[in-house]
N, C-alpha and C positions, 0 to 999 in steps of 0.2 A: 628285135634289136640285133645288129650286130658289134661286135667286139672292135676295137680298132688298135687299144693300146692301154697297156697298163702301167704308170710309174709307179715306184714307191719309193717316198724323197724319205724315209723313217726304216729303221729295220722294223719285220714282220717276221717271227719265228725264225725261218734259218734264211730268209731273203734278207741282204745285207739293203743297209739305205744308198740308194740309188738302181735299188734292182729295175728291169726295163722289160717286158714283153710286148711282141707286135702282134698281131692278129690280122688280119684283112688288112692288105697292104692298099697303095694309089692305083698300082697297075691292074688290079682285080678288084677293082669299084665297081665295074659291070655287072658282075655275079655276085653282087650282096643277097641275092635271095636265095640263091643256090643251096643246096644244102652240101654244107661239105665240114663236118664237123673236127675237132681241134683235139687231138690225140695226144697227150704230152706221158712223155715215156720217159724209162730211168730208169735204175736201178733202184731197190727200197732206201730208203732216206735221203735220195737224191733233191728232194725239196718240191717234187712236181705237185702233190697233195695241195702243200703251203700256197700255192696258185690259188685256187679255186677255193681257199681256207679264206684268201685276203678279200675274193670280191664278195666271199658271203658277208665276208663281217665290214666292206665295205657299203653292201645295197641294206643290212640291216641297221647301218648307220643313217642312211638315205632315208629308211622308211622312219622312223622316229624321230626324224626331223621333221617331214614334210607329212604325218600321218594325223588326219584329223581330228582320234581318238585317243587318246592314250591312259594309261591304268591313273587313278588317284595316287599322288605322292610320289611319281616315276621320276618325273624333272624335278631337275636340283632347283634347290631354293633355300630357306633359311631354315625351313624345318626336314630339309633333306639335304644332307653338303654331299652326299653322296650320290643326287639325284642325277637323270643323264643331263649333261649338258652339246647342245649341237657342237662347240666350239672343241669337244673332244674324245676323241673315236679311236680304236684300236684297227687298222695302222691310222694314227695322226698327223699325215701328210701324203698326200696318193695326185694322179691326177691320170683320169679314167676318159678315154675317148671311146664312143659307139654312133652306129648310124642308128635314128629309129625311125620306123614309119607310121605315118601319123595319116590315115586317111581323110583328114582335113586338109590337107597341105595341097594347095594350088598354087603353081609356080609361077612369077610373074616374069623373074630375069630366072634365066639357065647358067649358074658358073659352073653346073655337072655336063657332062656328056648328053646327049640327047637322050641316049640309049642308058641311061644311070635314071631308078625309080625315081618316084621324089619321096626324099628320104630326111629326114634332118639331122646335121650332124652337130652331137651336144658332145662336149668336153665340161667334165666335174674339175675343178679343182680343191683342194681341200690344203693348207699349211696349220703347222700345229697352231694351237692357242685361237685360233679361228675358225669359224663355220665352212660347208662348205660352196662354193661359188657354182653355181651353172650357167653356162656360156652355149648360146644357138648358134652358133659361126654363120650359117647358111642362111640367114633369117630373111637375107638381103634378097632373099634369091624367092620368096614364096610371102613377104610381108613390105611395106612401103616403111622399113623401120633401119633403121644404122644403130638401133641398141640391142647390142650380142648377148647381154646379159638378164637372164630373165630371175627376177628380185617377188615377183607373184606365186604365192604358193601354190593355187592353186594350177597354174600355169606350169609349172615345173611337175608337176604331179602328172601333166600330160605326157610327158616325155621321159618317164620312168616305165621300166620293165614293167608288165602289168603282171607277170609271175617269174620268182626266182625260185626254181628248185631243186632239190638238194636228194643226191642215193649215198648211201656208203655202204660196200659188202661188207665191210671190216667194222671196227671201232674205233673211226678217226672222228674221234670228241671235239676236236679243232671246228670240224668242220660242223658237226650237227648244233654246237654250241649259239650262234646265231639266229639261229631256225630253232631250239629251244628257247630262245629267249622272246621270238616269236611268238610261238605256240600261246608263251604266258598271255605275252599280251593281248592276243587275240581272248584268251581265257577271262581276263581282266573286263577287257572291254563288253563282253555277255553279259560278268558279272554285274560292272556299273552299271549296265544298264536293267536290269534286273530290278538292282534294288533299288534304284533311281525311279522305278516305275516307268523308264522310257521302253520306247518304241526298238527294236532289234530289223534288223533287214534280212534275217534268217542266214546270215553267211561272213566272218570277219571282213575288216577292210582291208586287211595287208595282204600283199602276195607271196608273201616267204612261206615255200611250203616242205618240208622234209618228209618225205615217203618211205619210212620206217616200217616195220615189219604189220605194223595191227593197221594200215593202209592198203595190205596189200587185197585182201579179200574184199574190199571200199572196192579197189580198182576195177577188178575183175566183173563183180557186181553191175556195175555201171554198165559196162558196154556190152554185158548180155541179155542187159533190160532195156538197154537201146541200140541193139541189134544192125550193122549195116555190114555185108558181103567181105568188104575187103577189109575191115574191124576182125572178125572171127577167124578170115580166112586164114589169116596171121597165127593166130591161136590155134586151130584144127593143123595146117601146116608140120608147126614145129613142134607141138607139145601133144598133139592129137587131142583135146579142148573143146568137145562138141559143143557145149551150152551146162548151165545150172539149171541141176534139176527141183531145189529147193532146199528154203536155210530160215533161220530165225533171228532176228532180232531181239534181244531182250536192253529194255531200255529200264535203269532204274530210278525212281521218281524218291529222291532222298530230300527229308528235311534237316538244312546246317544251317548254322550262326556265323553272319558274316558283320564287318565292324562297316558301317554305315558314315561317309564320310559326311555328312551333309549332315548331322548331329553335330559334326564337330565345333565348339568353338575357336576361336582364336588362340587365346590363352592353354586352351586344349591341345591345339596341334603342336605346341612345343613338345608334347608327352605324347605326341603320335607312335613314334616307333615303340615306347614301353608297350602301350594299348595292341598295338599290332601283333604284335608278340607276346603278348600275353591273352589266355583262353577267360575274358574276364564275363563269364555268362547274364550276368546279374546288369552291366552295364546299358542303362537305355542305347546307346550309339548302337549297339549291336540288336542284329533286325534276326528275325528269322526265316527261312525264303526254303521255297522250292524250285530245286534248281533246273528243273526243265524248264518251271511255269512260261518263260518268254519264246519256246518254243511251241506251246499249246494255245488253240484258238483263241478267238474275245471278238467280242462285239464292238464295231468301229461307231461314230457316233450317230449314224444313219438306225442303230441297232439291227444292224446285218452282221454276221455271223463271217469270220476271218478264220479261215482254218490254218495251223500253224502247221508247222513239220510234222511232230508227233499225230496229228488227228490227219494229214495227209498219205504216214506211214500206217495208220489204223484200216484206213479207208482204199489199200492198195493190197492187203494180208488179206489169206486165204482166211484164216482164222486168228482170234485174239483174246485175250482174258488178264482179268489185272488183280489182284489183291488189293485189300482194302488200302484206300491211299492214306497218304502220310498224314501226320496231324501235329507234331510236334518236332522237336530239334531232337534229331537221332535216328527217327521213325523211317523207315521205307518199306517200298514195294515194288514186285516187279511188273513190268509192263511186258507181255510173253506176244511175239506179232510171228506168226509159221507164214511162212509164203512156201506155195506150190507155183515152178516156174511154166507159164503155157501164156497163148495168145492171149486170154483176158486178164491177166497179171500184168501183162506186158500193155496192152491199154489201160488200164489201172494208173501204172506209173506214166504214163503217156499223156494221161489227164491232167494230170496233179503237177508231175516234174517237169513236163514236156516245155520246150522253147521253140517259138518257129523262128528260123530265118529263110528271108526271103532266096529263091534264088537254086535251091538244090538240099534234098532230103538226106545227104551224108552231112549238109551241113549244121540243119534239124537235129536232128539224131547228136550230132559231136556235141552239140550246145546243151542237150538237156542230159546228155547223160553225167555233162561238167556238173552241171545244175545240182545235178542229185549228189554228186559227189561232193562237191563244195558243203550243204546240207548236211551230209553225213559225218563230213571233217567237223563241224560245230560241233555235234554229239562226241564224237572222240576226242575232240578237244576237253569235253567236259569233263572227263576220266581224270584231270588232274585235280579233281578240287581238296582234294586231302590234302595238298603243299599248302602249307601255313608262309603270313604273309612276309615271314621273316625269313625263311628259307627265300621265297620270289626274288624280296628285294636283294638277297646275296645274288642269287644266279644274276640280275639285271645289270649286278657291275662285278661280275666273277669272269676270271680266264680261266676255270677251271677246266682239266684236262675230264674230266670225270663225272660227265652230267649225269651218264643212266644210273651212276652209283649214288649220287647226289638225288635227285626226283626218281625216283623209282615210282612202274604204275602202281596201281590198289592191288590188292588178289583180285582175278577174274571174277567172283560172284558182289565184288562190292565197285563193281565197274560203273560209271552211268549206262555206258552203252558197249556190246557186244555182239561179235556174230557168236552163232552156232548151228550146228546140222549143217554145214554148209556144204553141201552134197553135190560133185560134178559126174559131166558126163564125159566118159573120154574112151575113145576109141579104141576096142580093142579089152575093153572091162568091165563085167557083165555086174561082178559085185559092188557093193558101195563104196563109194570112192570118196573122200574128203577132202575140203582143201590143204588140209595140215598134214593128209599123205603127199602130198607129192615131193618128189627130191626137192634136194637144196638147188640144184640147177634147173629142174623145172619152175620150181619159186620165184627165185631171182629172173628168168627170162620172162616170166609172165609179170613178173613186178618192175621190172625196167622197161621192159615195149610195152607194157601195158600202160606206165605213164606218160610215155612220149605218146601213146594213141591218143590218150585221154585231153592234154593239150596240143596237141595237133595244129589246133588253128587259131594258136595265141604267141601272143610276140612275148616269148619266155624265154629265158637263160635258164639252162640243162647243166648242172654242177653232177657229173656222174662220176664217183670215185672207184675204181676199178667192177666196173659192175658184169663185167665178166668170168668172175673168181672158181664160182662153181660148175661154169658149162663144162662142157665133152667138147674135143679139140674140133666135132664138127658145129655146135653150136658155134665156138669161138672164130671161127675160118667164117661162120654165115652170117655174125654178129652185125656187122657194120650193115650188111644188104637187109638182115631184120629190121634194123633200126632205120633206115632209107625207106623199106616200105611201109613202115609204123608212121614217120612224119608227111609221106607222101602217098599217102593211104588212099587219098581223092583228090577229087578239081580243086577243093577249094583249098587246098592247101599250097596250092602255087604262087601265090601272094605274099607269103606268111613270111615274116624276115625272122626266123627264132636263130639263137645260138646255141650250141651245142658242145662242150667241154668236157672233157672224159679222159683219166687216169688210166693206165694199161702197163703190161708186163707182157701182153700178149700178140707173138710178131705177125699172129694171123690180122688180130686187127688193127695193127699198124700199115700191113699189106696195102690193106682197104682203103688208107687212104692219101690222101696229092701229099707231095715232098714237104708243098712249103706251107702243108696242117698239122706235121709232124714238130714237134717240139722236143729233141732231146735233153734232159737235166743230168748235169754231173756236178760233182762235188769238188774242187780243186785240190791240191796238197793242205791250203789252209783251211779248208771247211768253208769255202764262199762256194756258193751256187751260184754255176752258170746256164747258158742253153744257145741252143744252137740248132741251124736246120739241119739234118740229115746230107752227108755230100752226094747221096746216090739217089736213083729215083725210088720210092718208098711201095710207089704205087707195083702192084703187081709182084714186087719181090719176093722171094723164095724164105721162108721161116728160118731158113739155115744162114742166109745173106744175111736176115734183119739183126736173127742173134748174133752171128759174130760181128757185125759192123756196131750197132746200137747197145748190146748189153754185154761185150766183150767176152761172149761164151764161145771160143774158137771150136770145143770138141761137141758133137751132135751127141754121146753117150753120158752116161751116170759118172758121177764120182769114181763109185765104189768099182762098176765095171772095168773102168780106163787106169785104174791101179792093177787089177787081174793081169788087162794088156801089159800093161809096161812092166811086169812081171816076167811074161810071155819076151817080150822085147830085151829082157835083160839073157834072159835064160839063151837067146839068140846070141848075145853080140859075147855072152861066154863059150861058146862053143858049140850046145847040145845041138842033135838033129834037126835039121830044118822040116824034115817031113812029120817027125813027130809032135811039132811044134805048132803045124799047121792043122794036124788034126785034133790035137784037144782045143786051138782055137776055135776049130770049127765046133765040136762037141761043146766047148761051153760058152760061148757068144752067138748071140745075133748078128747079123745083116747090121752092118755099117761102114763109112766109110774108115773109118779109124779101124777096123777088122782087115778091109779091104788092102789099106795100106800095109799093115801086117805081114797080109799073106805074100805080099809082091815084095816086100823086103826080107822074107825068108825064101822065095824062090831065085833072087838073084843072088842069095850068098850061097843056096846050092848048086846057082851055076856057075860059081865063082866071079862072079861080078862086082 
C-alpha cells in the first residue's frame, strides 16, 4: 500500500479535529513503488507519535469490522452494551486515502499515466455514529462497473493492508494499545476454536502485528533457518551476526478452565459477564482444555496423520523429552526441544516450514521463513492465557495509557512458550554469546531490519516509533541505507508497494531522506499541532543545518559547556586579557564552532578592533 492522505474530522489526543496530513502527492504517482519512507520529526511532544497512534487505531478499527472471526461476546449486543460496535471507533470520523496493489487488477480504460502500476486507489471514509464506507475511485478504469463503493466484505478485505505493524523503542502505550487488543483477539480466536473442537489454520487471521521485545529472537531465528546471502549479509555487516549456533524451545503444555460459550443458554447470557468473571469451577459451561492441543497432530478423516506445529517443531530438534503430560485443570509439563544449528536442521525446517514460490529462491526462502514466524507468533500469543475474561473485555474498550502494567506476561517458567540457550555466532567472540547479551543498540538494530527483512515482500504499513534511540551516531548516519537494503534485499522485492512511517529526533536520518518525506510537527502558542515540509532540501544536509533549521538547536555544544563559554565571553567584554582567555579556552574546551568564534572575538579586541 501506499499512504496518500490522512483527515481527521474528530480530535485524536493532541491532533485537533480537522487535522490534515499528505503523503504521496499527484505529481509523484509514478514512484508509488519507490521506496522512500516518511520521516516525521519534532520536538518531543510535538504530536508526530499521535500520527502513526491514529492509523493504528484506525486499521484496528478496519480489521474488526471486516475480520471473519472474532472472540465470543466481543460485539455489542443486548448482553454486551459495551460490545465493539463498527459505527464507532476511536478517532470517530477520519477519511483515509491509499494506493494498493492488487495483482488481480487488469486494466481496461487508463485514467493513470501509462507509466503509473496498476494500482487501485481506495479512500475509507468513516463519520461519527456510522460505519465505515470504502470507496474504489479507479474501479472504472480496471472493472466494466460505475459503483465506487464496494458494500462486500469480503471484497473490501482485498484491498486492506494485508499486515500493519507496529516498533516502539520507548513506552508509547498509544501506540502498542491497538496491536494489544489484537493480540487478544488473535488469542481468542485459538481459543474458540479449541474449545469449539474446530479446525485452526496454524496462524491468526488479522494482520496487526507489534514486535515487542520476546519477538525479537522469533525474528532472528527465522532468517537464519532460512538463510539467503543478502538476508545475513545485512546482519554480519553491521552487527558482525554470523549465524545461530543453537537454542531451545521450551513449550508448556498447561491444563485451564475456560467458560465454554456454546453451553450457554439464552436466559444464561444475560448473567454472562458475572459467569465470566467469576472462577466458577464446578460450572458444566466450563470445559477443561489443553492449550496447545489445536497445535498438535490428528488424524483427518482419510485416518492419515496431520502433523501440527508442535509435532513439526519435535520432528526438526536435535533432541527432545517431555514430562509426564497434563491430566487435569492446573497440571503441566514441559516440552524441552535443544536444536543444534547446521545444514540438516536447516532441511529439517525446510521440510516442515518450507513454502515454494515460483520464480526465485530469495523468494522461497522470505516466504517460509514468514511461515515459521507467523507459527511461532501463535505460541507466544499463547503466553497470555492467565488474563481472565474480565480484564480482555476492559482492555477491548479501554484507552488506557498503561497496557504492560494492565496484562503483564506470566514469570518465564510459567510461559506457554519460550526461547532459551540461544547462543549466536558473532565475529570477533570466541566465547559464548547469547542473545540477551548483546547491547540495547545491537538489539533494536537487529529487531528493526530484522523485521522489515522478514516482510520484505508484503504490501504492509511500517509504524516505526523512533527505532533508532539506542544506535551509535554511526549506526544512526547508516540507518536509512540499512533499512533500504533490508526492504530491497532482492529482485523480488521491486514490485512490492509497502509504506514505511517512522518517528526521529535524529538529523542523520532525517539527512537520508527527499524534502517532501520530511514532516515537521510543532506545537503552536495554543497547543494545536501543526506540520509542515521542511523549506530546505533535507536530502543530504549537514546534522548541524537539520538541527538548527528543524529542532531549533542553534549551538552544536552542551548546555553546561556554552554556559563555561559565556562565562569566558563575559570575563572578555569586562576587561581581563584576551590572551589568557584564549588559553584556558583552549585548555578546557573542545573543537567547536562556538570555541572558534570565541577565540576570534578575543583576538580582535586584542587588536583593538
Amino acid at each position: 500500500m501506499k499512504l496518500l492522505r490522512l483527515k481527521l474530522n474528530v480530535p485524536f489526543r493532541s491532533l485537533a479535529a480537522g487535522f490534515e496530513i499528505h503523503f504521496l502527492r499527484e505529481w509523484d504517482y509514478e514512484s508509488c513503488l519507490d521506496f522512500q519512507p516518511y520521516c516525521l520529526a519534532g520536538r518531543n511532544g510535538s504530536g508526530k507519535s499521535n500520527v502513526l497512534e491514529a492509523l493504528a487505531a484506525i486499521f484496528y478499527h478496519l480489521e474488526c469490522v471486516y475480520l471473519d472471526t472474532l472472540p465470543d461476546g466481543f460485539r455489542f449486543g443486548p448482553d454486551n452494551p459495551d460490545g465493539f460496535q463498527g459505527e464507532k471507533s476511536t478517532p470517530d470520523a477520519f477519511e483515509l486515502g491509499y494506493f494498493f496493489k492488487n495483482e488481480n487488477l487488469r486494466p481496461i480504460r487508463r485514467a493513470l499515466k501509462p507509466s503509473v502500476p496498476s494500482v487501485a486507489h481506495i479512500r475509507i471514509t468513516k463519520t461519527s455514529g456510522d460505519r465505515p464506507r470504502v470507496f474504489w475511485l479507479n474501479r472504472s478504469d480496471y472493472e466494466d462497473s460505475d459503483e465506487i463503493e464496494l458494500r462486500d466484505r469480503s471484497q473490501v478485505k482485498e484491498f486492506l493492508p494485508k499486515f500493519i505493524l507496529g516498533y516502539s523503542s520507548g513506552h508509547n502505550e498509544i501506540l502498542s494499545l491497538p496491536f494489544f487488543k489484537m493480540r487478544f483477539i488473535h488469542f481468542d480466536e485459538y481459543l474458540n476454536r479449541l474449545i469449539g473442537g474446530l479446525d485452526y489454520g496454524g496462524k491468526p487471521e488479522g494482520g496487526m502485528i507489534y514486535l515487542d521485545d520476546q519477538f525479537s529472537q522469533a525474528i532472528l531465528l527465522c532468517h537464519y533457518l532460512f538463510p539467503s546471502e543478502a538476508v545475513t549479509k545485512i546482519f554480519e555487516e553491521k552487527i558482525g551476526l554470523k549465524d545461530i549456533r543453537r537454542f531451545r524451545i521450551i513449550v508448556r503444555r498447561a491444563m485451564v478452565r475456560r467458560f465454554d460459550p456454546s453451553r450457554d443458554t439464552e436466559e444464561e447470557k444475560r448473567n454472562r459477564f458475572f459467569l465470566l468473571t467469576t472462577e466458577n469451577w464446578v460450572d458444566p459451561r466450563f470445559v477443561t482444555v489443553e492449550l496447545t492441543a489445536k497445535l498438535s497432530g490428528h488424524y483427518n478423516a482419510n485416518n492419515e496423520f496431520q502433523a501440527g506445529l508442535i509435532d513439526k517443531l519435535i520432528q526438526c530438534s536435535t533432541a527432545h523429552y517431555q514430562g509426564s503430560p497434563p491430566e487435569k485443570e492446573g497440571d503441566a509439563s514441559d516440552l524441552i526441544l535443544d536444536y543444534w544449528v547446521d545444514d540438516e536442521t536447516r532441511k529439517a525446517f525446510q521440510y516442515h516450514f518450507g513454502v515454494g514460490v515460483g520464480g526465485s529462491e530469495d523468494l522461497s526462502k522470505a516466504a517460509s521463513a514468514l511461515n515459521l514466524f507467523q507459527s511461532l507468533q501463535t505460541l507466544l500469543t499463547l503466553n497470555y492465557y492467565k488474563v481472565d475474561d474480565q480484564t480482555k473485555a476492559e482492555l477491548y474498550r479501554s484507552d488506557s495509557l498503561y497496557v504492560n502494567e494492565t496484562i503483564p506476561l506470566p514469570a518465564s517458567h510459567e510461559r506457554i512458550m519460550r526461547f532459551k540457550d540461544f547462543e549466536l555466532i558473532k565475529e570477533g567472540v570466541t566465547s559464548s554469546l547469547y542473545g540477551k547479551s548483546l547491547s540495547d543498540g545491537e538489539h533494536q538494530l537487529a529487531h528493526t531490519i530484522g523485521l522489515c527483512l522478514l516482510f520484505r515482500h508484503e504490501q504492509a504499513l511500517f509504524l516505526l516509533d523512533e527505532p533508532e534511540t539506542h544506535l551509535n551516531p554511526d549506526w544512526r548516519a547508516s540507518y536509512i541505507s540499512t533499512l533500504r537494503a533490508a526492504l530491497e534485499a532482492d529482485a523480488g522485492t521491486k514490485n512490492v508497494m509497502r509504506e514505511v512511517l517512522l518517528t526521529s529526533h535524529s538529523p542523520f536520518i532525517i539527512s537520508d531522506c527527499r524534502q517532501e518525506n520530511v514532516l515537521v510537527f510543532e506545537k503552536d502558542q495554543g497547543g494545536k499541532v501543526e506540520w509542515h515540509y521542511p523549506e530546505f532540501n533535507t536530502f543530504g544536509a549537514s546534522s548541524n543545518a537539520i538541527t538548527i533549521k528543524i529542532f531549533g538547536q542553534k549551538e552544536t555544544i552542551g548546555d553546561y559547556a556554552l554556559t563555561r563559554l559565556e562565562a569566558l565571553r563575559q570575563r572578555l567584554g569586562e576587561g581581563e586579557s584576551p590572551d589568557a582567555l584564549i588559553d584556558q579556552a583552549g585548555d578546557e574546551l573542545g573543537d567547536s564552532v562556538e570555541k572558534t568564534i570565541f577565540i576570534n572575538q578575543a583576538l580582535d579586541k586584542q587588536e583593538g578592533k
